[in-house]
C-alpha positions in Angstrom: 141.3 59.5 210.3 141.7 61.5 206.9 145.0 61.9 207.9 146.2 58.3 207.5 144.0 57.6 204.3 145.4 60.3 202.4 148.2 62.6 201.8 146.0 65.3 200.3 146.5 68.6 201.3 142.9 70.1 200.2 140.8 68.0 202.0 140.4 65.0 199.5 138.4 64.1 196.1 136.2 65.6 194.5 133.3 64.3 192.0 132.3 66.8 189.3 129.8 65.8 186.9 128.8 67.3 183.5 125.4 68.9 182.6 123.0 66.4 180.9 123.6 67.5 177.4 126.9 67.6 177.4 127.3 63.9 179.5 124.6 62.7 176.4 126.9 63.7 174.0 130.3 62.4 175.6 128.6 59.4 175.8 127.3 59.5 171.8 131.2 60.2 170.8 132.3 57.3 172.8 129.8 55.1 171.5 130.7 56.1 167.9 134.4 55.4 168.5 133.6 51.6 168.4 132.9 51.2 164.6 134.9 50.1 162.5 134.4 53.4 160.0 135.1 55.9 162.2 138.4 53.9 163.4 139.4 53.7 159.9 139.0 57.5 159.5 141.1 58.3 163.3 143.8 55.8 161.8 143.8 58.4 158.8 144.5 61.1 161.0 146.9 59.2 163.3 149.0 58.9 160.0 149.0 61.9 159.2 149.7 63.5 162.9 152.8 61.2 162.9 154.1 62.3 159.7 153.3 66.4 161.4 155.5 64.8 164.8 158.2 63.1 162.8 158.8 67.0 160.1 158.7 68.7 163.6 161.2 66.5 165.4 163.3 65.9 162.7 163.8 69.2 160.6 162.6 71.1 162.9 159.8 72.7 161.2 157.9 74.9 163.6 159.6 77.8 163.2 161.0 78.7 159.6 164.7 79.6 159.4 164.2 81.8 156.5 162.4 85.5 156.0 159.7 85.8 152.7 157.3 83.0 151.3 159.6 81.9 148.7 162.8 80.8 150.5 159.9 79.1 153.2 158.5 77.4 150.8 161.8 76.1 149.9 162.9 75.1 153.1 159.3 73.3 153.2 160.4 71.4 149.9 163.5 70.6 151.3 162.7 69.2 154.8 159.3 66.7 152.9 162.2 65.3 150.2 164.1 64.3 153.6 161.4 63.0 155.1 160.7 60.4 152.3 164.6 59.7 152.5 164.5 58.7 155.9 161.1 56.9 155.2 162.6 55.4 151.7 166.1 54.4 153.5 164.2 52.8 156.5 161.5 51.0 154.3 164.3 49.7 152.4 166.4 48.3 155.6 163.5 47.2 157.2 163.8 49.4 160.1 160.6 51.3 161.9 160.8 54.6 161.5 160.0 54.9 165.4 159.0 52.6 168.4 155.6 52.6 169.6 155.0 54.1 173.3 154.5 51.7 176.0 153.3 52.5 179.4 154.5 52.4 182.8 151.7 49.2 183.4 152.5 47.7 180.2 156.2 48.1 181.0 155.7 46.7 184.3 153.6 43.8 183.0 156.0 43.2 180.6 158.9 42.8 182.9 157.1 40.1 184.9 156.0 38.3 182.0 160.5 37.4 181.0 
């Protein structure tokens, strides 16, 4: 009956659990990620990972265009003074800089919902 419960081609699912230890301290993490402090300090780093996304996409950062620490540095200069143009010019507008993500469910739940 596998056959017409499941298109798997290994033989089905699996459960794999952790070691003790390591569950105990998933479970510590996830409990931590409730307060209010440690959500202030992730929205820190969120912030600051957008602003690392936003220099990679849009001046292509990750890979310097220039040989020697000097004319690097410039183009490091160069590529954070456009980044607060583009963050000055869509402040002033009143444009996001980007939309948020939303996912397939959210989507779908969305397009019931008009």
């Amino acid at each position: 009956m596998r056959d017409q419960c499941t298109r798997s081609k290994t033989g089905g699912r699996t459960l794999s659990l952790q070691p003790r230890e390591v569950q105990e301290v998933l479970d510590h993490a996830r409990l931590q990620q409730g307060d209010e402090q440690w959500r202030a300090k992730y929205g820190t780093r969120a912030g600051i990972e957008g602003t690392i996304h936003q220099a990679v996409a849009v001046t292509g950062m990750r890979r310097a265009r220039y040989l020697g620490l000097q004319k690097t540095h410039l183009e490091h200069v160069f590529s954070a003074v456009a980044l607060n143009l583009i963050r000055l010019d869509a402040w002033w507008n009143g444009h996001p800089l980007d939309r948020t993500r939303v996912g397939h469910l959210a989507r779908l739940d969305l397009s019931l919902v008009v």
